[in-house]
N, C-alpha and C positions, 0 to 999 in steps of 0.2 A: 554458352554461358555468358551474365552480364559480365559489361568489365564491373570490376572492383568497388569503384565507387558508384554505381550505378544498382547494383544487387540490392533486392528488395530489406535484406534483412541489413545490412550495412545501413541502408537510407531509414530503415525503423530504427536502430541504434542511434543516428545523430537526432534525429526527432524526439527520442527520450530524451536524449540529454542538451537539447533545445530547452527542452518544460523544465527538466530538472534544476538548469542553472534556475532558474524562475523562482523554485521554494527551497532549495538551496539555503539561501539564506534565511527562509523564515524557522527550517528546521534548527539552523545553527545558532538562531536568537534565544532558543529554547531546550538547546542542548539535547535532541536527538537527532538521532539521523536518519534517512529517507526508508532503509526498511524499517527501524521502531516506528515511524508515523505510519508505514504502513500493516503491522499487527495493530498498531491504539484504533485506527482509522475502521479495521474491518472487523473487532471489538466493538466498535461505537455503534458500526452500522447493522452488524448481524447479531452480536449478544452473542454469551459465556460459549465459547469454541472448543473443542478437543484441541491438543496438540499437531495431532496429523492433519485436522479438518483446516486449522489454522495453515501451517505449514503448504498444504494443496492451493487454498485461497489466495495466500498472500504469494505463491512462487518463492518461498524459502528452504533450504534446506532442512531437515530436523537439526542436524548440528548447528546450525546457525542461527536457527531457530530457538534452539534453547538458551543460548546466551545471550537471545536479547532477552528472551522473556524474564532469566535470572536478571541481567540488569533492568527492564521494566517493571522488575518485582521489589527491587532496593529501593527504586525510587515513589516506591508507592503507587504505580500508575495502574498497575493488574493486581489480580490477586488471581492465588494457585487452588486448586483443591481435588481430591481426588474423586476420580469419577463414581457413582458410589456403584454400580452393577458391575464394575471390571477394575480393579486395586491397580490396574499397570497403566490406566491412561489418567492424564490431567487433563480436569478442563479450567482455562482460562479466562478471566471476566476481567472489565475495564474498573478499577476504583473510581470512587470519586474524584479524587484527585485527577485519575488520568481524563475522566469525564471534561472536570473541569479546563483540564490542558488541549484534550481536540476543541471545546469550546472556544476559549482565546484563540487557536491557529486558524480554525476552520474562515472565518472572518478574511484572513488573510489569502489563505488558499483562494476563497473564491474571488477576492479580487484579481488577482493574478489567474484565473480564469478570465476573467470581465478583460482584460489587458489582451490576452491570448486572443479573444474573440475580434481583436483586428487584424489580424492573421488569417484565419482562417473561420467565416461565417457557420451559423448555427447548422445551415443547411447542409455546407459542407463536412461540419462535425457529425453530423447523423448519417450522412453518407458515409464515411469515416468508419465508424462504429459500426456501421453495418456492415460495411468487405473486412472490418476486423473482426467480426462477432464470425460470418463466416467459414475462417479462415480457422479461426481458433475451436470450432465446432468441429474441422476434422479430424481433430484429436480428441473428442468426445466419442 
């Protein structure tokens, strides 16, 4: 066994949370926090989701899942409705508003990409991606 701090999955947790401090603050300028950006974000990018489809996507729980979406729902950024061929699941869609809100961040986010890219080059990024795409394909 690795030691401690040397274990793959130890060394992928400070790497998150290397990036994370990164948007950290652009989440907190705008009053959500890193899992709401990430339901507004795969809303944005995929369109109106079921709750579970949601929840698989974003690696949320359903419990946890649901109170963001009731606070993403207060604040106008989703809208709920019922799926119409099965009354027990919601699907979820981005508002305008919320539209409008990954539009401001997004700007931000990618600079702080453009930042990160002196860290660690494009080539090494797709190398990257690839032993993570991998890896996470064995539990497909």
């Amino acid at each position: 066994m690795d030691e401690f701090n040397r274990s793959l999955p130890m060394r992928l947790l400070r790497a998150r949370e290397v990036y994370l401090k990164l948007f950290r603050p652009i989440f907190a300028e705008y009053g959500i926090t890193e899992q709401q950006w990430r339901v507004l974000r795969a809303l944005r990018d995929e369109g109106e989701q079921s709750g579970q489809t949601l929840s698989r996507i974003c690696i949320i729980s359903g419990p946890s899942l649901s109170r963001i979406i009731s606070l993403l729902n207060k604040k106008n950024y989703i809208s709920r409705r019922i799926q119409p061929d099965d009354q027990r699941y919601m699907l979820i869609k981005l508002s305008d508003e919320g539209r409008a809100l990954c539009d401001k961040i997004a700007p931000q986010i990618d600079e702080k990409y453009r930042e990160l890219g002196e860290v660690i080059s494009e080539e090494e990024s797709e190398t990257l991606h690839d032993i993570l795409d991998r890896i996470i394909e064995r539990d497909q």
